[in-house]
C-alpha positions, 0 to 999 in steps of 0.5 A, a space after each residue: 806249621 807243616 802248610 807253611 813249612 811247604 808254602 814257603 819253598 813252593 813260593 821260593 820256587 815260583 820266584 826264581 821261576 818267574 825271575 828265569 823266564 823274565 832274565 830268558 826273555 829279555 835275553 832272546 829280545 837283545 839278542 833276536 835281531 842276531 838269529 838271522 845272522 852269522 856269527 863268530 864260532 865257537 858260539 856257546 849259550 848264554 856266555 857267547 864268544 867269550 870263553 874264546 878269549 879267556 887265557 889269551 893275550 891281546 896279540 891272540 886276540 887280534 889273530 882270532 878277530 882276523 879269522 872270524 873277519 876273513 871267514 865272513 863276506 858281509 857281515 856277522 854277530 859277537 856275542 857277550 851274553 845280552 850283549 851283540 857287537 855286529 862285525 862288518 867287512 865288506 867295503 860297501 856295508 863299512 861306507 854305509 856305516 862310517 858316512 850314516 848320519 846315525 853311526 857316528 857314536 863311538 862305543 863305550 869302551 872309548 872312554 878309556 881313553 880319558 879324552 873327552 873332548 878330543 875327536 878320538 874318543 868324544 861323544 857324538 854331540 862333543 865332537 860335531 861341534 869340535 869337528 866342524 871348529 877344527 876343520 879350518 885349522 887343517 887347511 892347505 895354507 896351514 899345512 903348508 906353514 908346517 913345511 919349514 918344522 918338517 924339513 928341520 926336523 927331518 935334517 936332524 934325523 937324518 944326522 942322528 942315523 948318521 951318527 948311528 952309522 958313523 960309531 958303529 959297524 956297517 953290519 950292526 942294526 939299528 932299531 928305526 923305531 926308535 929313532 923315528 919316535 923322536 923325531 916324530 915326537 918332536 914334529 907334533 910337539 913343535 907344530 902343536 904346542 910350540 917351537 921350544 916345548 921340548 927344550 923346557 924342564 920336565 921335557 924327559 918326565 913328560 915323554 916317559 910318562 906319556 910312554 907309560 900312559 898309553 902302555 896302561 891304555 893297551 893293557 887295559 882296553 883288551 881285558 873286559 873286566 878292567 872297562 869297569 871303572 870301579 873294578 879298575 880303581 883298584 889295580 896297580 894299572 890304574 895308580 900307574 896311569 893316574 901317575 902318569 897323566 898327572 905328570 903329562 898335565 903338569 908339562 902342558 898345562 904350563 904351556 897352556 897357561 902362558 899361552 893364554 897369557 901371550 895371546 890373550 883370552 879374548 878374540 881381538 875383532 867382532 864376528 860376523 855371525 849367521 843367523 843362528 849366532 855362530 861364526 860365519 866360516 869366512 870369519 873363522 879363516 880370517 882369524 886363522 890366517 891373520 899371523 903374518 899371512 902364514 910367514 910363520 908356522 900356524 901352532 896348532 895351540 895357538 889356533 885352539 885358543 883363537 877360533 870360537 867354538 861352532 855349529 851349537 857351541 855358541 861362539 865361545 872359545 875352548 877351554 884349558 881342558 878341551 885344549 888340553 885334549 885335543 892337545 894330547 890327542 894331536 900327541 897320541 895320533 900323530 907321534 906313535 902312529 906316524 913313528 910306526 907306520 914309517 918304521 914299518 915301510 922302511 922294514 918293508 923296503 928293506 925287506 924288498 931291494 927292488 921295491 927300495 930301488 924303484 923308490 930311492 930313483 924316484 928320490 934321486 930324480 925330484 930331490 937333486 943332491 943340494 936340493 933343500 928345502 923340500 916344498 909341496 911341489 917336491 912332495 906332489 911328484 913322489 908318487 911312487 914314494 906314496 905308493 909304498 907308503 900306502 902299500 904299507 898302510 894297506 898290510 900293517 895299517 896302525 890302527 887295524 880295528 875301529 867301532 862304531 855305535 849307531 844312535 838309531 835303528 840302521 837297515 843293513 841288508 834287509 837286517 835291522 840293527 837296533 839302536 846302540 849296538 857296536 859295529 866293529 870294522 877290522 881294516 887288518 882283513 879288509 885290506 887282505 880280501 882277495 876279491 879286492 887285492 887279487 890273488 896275492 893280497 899278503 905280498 907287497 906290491 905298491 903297484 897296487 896304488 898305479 895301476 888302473 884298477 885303483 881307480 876302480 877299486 871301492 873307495 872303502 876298500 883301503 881305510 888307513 885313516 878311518 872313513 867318514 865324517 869321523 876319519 882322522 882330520 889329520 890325514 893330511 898332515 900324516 901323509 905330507 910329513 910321511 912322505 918328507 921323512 920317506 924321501 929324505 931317509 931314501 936319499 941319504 942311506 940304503 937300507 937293509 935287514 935279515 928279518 924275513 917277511 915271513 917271519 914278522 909277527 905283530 903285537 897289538 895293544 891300541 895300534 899294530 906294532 912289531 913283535 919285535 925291533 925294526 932291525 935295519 942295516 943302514 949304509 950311507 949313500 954316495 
């Protein structure tokens, strides 16, 4: 009895021995790689970076991943226990990852997003097939089709701040923002989805619910424990959204329905194929182009249910749930950052009266006082117009923070990078490097974008959209209705604030936003 009584403990003893040295061995094996690199600080054992975020909000959070950026030339590790995320900062390791055949996973944590088909959050193998589909509904001649929306929706801009204006004392802010996000929501929404899809019942639940969703998917994206599914379904956030997204669906999926019915599900010709049985690209512009030669706005929806899947997908045609996705994401991408970002640039021009001068003369020079509508040609001569748009993109780009994930091992300089680990890119800090910016990288300057040395500067050094085969398909699309929106805004109204820029402070949830309201001062021009 006595034998066993101390056979038992002793073989308790040599368990959990043997479980602490396999659990510490299998630590130093995912972690090894790590050593020979720097790393965030403070670095504690086992538990890493972590305990640095504890008690922080998501605002806290993006300052401190500022400082452990700016404080690194090339490259350093963030820990999480077993887990190693590798940040990358200088412009010449962020192109070999963003253009690397093996680098073009996105990490787990995109998943949150809840779109599995749309080229923000898809895994690799989803989106090269939709990637390489979707390229041709971007084209020039497409885009061009979009310049009749732009310029109706930048004339009723234009009228509702001057109502603003007209009602209220010369004196008296107005929140740019808010009137910018209605426009821009009704932009994507009429390019996507259609003319009238903001004049149909449940048009008010589908924007607040929308407004809802993404608020959720800030909270949730900065707080590791709710990346866990299980631990999430039990939170009110998660009711919340569930709501939420029901309701977006039930507006689209009536859209998507009648769609089908109007165009039909089948496509109206034979296609010729190459010889794996994919359509040939020439095939796929023919019925793109096919709808009056581009007299009418090419919809974006009405292209998703035309053209067949490439490159692996066999020909088919997508179906209501990857329309469904891609539709959203064209929402998510191209309403809230464009609203932002050029609520930004007119806080900034307000900000820099001088800056605002150079740009409204430009304006005045290339839109004369009865020149409508605005075309391509018009948009190709403001270059100092893009200037400040690019300026601003540069210190208050909306999307400051990406990852990657790499599909195999990676060799970045000399350092092996074992497969499947997160590569983090922070354009916030690139965008501040004093190597690159000079001396004065946190002032704004949009001369920036004209001198000579742009032409010389690293092409990775400036990545409001992404970099890559990965980089925002719609870039395209941003900056032409960017720069209509700019330019007529600059045209009709001087702007004006009191907010000084040194005291913007940001607030940062899935893109970088204000602290605070873009107050502008708005007097009409004679």
């Amino acid at each position: 009895m006595i034998a066993v009584a101390v056979l038992v403990p002793f073989l308790w003893a040599v368990l959990v021995a043997g479980l602490l040295f396999l659990l510490c061995r299998f630590w130093r094996e995912k972690v090894k790689f790590a050593e020979s690199l720097p790393r965030a600080e403070p670095c504690y054992p086992i538990v890493g970076n972590l305990p640095v975020a504890f008690g922080k909000s998501s605002d806290e959070i993006f300052l401190v991943l500022h400082e452990w950026f700016r404080q690194q030339d090339r490259m350093f590790t963030l820990r999480c226990g077993t887990l190693v995320a590798v940040g990358v900062t200088h412009p010449e390791l962020i192109q070999r990852v963003l253009t690397h055949p093996d680098c073009q996973e996105k990490p787990d944590v995109y998943k949150v997003v809840r779109l599995p088909s749309g080229l923000l959050a898809a895994r690799y193998q989803t989106w090269k097939v939709h990637r390489k589909t979707l390229n041709s509904t971007f084209n020039t001649r497409i885009l061009d089709s979009f310049m009749p929306i732009f310029n109706s929706c930048a004339g009723r801009l234009i009228d509702r701040l001057g109502q603003h204006v007209d009602r209220k004392d010369a004196t008296v802010a107005c929140n740019m923002l808010e009137y910018i996000s209605e426009c821009t929501l009704e932009m994507i929404s009429r390019t996507s989805l259609g003319g009238k899809a903001l004049e149909r019942e449940g048009k008010q639940d589908f924007i607040e619910n929308l407004e809802v969703a993404l608020t959720t998917l800030g909270k949730r994206i900065f707080n590791i424990l709710l990346h866990n599914e299980l631990i999430y379904r039990f939170t009110a956030l998660y009711r919340n959204e569930m709501k939420a997204i029901d309701t977006c669906h039930r507006f689209t999926d009536k859209i998507i329905a009648e769609k089908r019915q109007e165009l039909g599900c089948h496509l109206q010709q034979p296609l010729e194929t190459d010889e794996n049985g994919n359509p040939k690209e020439s095939t796929l512009e023919t019925i793109i182009c096919e709808d009056e030669h581009y007299k009418r706005p090419q919809i974006f929806i009405d292209q998703l249910m035309k053209v067949p899947l490439v490159n692996g997908g066999g020909g088919h045609n997508f179906t209501d749930q990857e329309i469904s996705d891609h539709i959203y994401t064209m929402i998510v991408a191209g309403n809230e950052t464009s609203a932002t970002q050029l609520s930004h640039t007119c806080l900034l021009l307000a900000m820099h009266p001088e800056v605002q001068a150079k740009a409204y003369h430009e304006v005045q020079e290339v839109l004369t006082a009865d020149h409508t509508p605005i075309d391509l040609h018009d948009l190709k001569q403001l270059v100092y117009v893009e200037a400040v748009l690019k300026e601003t993109m540069r210190l208050m780009p909306v999307a400051p923070i990406i990852a990657r994930e790499n599909l195999q091992d990676i060799q970045l300089d000399g350092h092996t990078i074992p497969k499947g680990t997160p590569l983090l890119m922070n354009f916030y800090t690139l965008h501040r490097r004093e190597d690159i910016w000079g001396a004065h990288s946190d002032r704004f300057n949009p001369e920036h974008f004209l001198q000579e040395d742009a032409k010389s500067r690293h092409p990775y050094a400036h990545l409001p959209f992404s970099g890559g085969p990965r980089g925002c398909i719609g870039y395209r699309y941003a900056m032409m209705s960017l720069k209509m929106l700019l330019a007529m805004i600059l045209k009709h109204f001087e702007l004006a604030t009191d907010i000084r820029y040194e005291d913007i402070k940001y607030h940062y949830q899935i893109s970088l936003n204000l602290a605070f309201p873009h107050a502008i001062r708005l007097k009409r021009r004679t």
